[in-house]
C-alpha positions in Angstrom: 107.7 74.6 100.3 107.2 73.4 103.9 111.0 73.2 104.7 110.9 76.7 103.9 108.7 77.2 106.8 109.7 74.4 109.2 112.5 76.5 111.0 109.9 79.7 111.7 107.5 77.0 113.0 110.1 75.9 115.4 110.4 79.0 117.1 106.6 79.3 117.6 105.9 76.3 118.7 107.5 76.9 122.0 106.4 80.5 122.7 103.2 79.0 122.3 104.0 76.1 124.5 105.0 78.4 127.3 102.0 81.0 126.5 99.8 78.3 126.6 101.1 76.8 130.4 101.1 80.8 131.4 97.3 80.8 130.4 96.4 78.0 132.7 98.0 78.9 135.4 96.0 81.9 135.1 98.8 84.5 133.8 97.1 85.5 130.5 98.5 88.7 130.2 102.3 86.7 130.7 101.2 84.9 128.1 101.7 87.8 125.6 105.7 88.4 126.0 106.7 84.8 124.8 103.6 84.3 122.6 105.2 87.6 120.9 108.2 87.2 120.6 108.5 83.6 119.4 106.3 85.1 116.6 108.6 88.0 116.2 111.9 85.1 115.7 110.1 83.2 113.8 109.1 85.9 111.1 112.9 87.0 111.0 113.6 84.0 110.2 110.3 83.1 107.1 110.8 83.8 103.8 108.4 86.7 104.5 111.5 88.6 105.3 112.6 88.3 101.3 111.5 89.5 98.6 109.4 87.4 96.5 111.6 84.3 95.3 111.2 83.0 91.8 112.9 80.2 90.4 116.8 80.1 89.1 115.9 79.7 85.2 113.5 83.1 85.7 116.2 84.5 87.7 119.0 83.9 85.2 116.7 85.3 82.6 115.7 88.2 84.2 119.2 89.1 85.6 120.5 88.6 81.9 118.1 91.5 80.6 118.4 94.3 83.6 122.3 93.0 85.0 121.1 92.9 88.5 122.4 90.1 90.1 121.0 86.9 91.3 120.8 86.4 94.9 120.3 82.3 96.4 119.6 82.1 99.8 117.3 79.6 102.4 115.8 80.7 105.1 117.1 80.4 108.9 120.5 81.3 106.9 121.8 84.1 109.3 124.1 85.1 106.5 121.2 85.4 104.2 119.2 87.6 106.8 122.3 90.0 107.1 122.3 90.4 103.9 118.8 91.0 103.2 119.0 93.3 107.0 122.2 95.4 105.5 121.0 95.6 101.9 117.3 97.5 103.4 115.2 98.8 100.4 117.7 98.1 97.6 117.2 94.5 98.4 113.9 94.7 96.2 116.3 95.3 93.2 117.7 92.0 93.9 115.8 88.5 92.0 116.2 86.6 94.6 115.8 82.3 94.7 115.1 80.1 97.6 116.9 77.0 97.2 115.2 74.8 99.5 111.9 75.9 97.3 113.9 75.2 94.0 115.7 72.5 93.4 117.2 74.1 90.5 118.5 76.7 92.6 119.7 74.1 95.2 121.9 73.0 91.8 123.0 76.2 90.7 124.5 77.0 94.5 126.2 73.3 94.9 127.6 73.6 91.2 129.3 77.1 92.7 130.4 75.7 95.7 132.2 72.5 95.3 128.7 70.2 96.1 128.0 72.6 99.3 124.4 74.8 99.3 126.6 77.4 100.9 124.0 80.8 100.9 124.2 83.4 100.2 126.0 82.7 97.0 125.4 86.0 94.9 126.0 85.8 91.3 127.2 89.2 89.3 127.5 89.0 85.7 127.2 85.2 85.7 130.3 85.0 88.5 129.7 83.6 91.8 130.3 85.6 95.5 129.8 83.1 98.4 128.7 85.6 101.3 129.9 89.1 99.7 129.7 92.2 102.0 126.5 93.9 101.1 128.0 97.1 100.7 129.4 95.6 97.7 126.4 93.9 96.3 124.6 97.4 97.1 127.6 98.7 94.6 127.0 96.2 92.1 123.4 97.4 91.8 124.9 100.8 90.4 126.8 99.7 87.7 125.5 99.8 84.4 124.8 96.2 83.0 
């Protein structure tokens, strides 16, 4: 679960750096623009951006009863976030699986890719897409299962 979070933390950590040397030097109100934005990068980048991720065994299950397709992603993926950007509300539809907070899913993605964790690897009908256009996986949500 924490390398799921270490890349957010990464941004922060400087904003708050340089936030922090703004405050002593007496610049509080600087302090706010780099505090604020670090935050900002950082939460693009969480898994708060996602939709709840459940594990790859759930998400096989549940994909196998409603045909929605299976979505495998990490975050910090830029890939993964414009997807989850370009897909906007419809993304909810989606069952969507961390990989670096399932191991399982981790499998699932390096079984599909040749041994790479290559995200986001999309999987329709049981078929794998390695980084499909989200206009199609958008599609793919209309289409009776």
């Amino acid at each position: 679960m924490t390398r799921a979070w270490t890349l957010p933390m990464l941004f922060v950590l400087p904003g708050a750096l340089v936030a922090a040397a703004l405050i002593l030097r007496g610049d509080p109100g600087g302090a706010v623009v780099p505090l604020l934005a670090s935050v900002l990068f950082a939460g693009m980048h969480s898994p708060l951006v996602f939709p709840r991720s459940i594990g790859a065994a759930e998400a096989r299950r549940r994909s196998a009863l409603d045909g929605r397709p299976v979505v495998y992603w990490r975050s910090g993926c830029r890939y993964c976030l414009r997807l989850r950007r370009r897909l906007g509300r419809a993304g909810r539809q989606l069952h969507w699986v961390d990989i670096w907070r399932d191991p399982a899913g981790a499998a699932v993605v390096r079984d599909a890719n040749g041994g790479d964790e290559t995200v986001p690897t999309v999987f329709v009908a049981g078929r794998p897409y390695v980084n499909p256009d989200p206009g199609w996986v958008r599609e793919q949500l209309s289409r009776p299962a």
